[in-house]
Residue frames relative to the residue before (quaternion, step in Angstrom):
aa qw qx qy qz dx dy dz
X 1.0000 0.0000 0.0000 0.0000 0.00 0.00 0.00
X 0.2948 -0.6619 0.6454 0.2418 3.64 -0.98 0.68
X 0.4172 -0.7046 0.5737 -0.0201 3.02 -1.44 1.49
X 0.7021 0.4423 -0.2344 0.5063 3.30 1.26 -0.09
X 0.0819 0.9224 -0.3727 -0.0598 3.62 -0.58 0.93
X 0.7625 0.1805 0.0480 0.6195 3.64 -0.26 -0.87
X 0.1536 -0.8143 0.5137 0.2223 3.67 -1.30 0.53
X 0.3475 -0.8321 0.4134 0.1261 3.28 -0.52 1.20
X 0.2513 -0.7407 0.5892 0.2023 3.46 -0.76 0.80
X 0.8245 -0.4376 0.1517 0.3252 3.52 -1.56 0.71
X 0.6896 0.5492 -0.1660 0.4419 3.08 0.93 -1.07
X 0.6879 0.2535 -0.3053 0.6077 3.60 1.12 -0.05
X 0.3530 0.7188 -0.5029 0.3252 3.81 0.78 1.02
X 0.0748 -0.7444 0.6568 0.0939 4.20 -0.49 1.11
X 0.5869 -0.3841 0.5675 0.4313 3.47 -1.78 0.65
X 0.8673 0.3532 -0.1469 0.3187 2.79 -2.07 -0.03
X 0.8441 0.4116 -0.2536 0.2317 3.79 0.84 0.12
X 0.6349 -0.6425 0.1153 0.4132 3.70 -0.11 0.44
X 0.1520 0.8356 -0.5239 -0.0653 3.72 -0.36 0.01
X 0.2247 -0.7840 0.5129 0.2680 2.91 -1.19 0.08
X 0.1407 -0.9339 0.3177 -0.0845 3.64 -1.18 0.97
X 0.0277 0.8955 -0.4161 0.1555 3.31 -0.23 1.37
X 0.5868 -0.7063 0.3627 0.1591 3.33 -0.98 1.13
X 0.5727 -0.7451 0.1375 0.3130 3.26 0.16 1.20
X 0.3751 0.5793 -0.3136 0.6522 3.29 1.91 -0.87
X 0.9082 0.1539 -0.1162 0.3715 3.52 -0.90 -0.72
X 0.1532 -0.8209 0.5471 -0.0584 3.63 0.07 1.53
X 0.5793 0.3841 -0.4435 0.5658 4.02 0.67 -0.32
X 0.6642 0.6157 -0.2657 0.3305 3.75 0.62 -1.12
X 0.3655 0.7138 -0.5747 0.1629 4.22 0.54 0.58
X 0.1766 -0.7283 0.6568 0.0834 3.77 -1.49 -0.36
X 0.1562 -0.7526 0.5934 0.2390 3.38 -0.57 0.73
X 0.0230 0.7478 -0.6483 0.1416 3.41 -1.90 0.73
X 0.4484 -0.7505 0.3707 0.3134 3.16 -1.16 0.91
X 0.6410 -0.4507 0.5215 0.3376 3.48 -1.45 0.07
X 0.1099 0.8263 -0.5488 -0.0625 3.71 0.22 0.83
X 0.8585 0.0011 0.0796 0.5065 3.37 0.38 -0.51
X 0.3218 -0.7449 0.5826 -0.0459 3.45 -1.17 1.64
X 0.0301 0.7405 -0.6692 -0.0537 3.79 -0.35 0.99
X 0.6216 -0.4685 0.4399 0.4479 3.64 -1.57 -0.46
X 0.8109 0.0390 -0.0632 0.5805 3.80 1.03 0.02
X 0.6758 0.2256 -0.3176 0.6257 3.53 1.11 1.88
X 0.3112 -0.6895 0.6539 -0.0068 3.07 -1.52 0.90
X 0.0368 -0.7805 0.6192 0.0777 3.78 -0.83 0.85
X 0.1474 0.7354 -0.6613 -0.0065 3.77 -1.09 0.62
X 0.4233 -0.7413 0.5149 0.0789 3.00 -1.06 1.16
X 0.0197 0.6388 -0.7580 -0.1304 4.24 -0.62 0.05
X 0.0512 -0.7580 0.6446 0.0858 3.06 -1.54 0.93
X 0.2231 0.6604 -0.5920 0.4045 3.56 1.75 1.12
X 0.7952 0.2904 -0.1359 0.5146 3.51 1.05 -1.26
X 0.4933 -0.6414 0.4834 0.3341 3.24 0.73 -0.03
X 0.5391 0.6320 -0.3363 0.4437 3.82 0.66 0.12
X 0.3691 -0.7571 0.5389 -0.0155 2.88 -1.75 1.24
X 0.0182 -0.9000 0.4325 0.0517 3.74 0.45 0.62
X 0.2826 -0.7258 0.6267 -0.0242 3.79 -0.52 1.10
X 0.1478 0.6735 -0.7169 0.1026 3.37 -0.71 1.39
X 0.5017 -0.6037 0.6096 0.1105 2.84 -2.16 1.01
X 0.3863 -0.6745 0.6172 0.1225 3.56 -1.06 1.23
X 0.0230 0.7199 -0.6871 -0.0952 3.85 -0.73 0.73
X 0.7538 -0.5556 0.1591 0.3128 3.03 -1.54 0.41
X 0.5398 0.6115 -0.3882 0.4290 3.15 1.45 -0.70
X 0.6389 -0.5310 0.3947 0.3926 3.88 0.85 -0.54
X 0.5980 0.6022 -0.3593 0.3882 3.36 1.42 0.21
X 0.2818 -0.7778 0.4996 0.2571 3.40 -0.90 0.67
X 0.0663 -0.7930 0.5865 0.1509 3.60 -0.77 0.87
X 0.5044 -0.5494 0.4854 0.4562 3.56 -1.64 -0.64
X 0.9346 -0.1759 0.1879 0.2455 3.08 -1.14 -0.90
X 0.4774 0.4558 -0.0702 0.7479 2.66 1.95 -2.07
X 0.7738 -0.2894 0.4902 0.2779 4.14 -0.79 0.18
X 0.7335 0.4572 -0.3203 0.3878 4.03 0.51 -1.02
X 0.7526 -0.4575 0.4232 0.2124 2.78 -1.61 1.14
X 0.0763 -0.7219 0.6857 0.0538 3.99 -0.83 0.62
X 0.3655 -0.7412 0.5628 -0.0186 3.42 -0.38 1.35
X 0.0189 0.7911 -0.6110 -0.0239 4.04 -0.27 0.92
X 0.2274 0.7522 -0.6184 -0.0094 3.84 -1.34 0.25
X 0.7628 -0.3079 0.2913 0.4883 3.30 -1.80 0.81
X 0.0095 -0.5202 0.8400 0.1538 3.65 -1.54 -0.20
X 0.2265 -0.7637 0.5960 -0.1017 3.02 -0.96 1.71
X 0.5801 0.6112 -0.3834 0.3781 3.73 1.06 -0.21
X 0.3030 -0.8435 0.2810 0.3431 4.02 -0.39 -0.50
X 0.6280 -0.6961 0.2693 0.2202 2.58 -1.17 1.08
């Protein structure tokens, strides 16, 4: 079964829920993590396989990017938790 589904755009993001997430450049490269925190111009998700905390930026168009400018790429995680 593929554990990975639909891509969600910011605005349909809930606290507390899995996703999975990958940097547009690096498409084999994804990680699931939760949705820890929702500002008005940032997204937090946390992986605690890696232990890591990941801080995206909300542009206006509705995309979330990182640091460097690249696209962050969000979808269902369909597998269980």
């Amino acid at each position: 079964m593929n554990e990975i589904g639909r891509e969600l755009k910011a605005s349909e993001l809930k606290l507390k829920t899995i996703v999975v997430i990958r940097r547009e450049d690096r498409p084999g490269m994804a990680v699931t993590g939760w949705v820890r925190e929702l500002g008005q111009d940032f997204v937090i998700f946390y992986s605690g396989a890696i232990k890591t905390k990941l801080l995206t930026y909300l542009r206006e168009d509705g995309e979330l990017v990182d640091d460097t400018g690249k696209r962050i790429i969000v979808n269902e995680y369909l597998g269980e938790v």
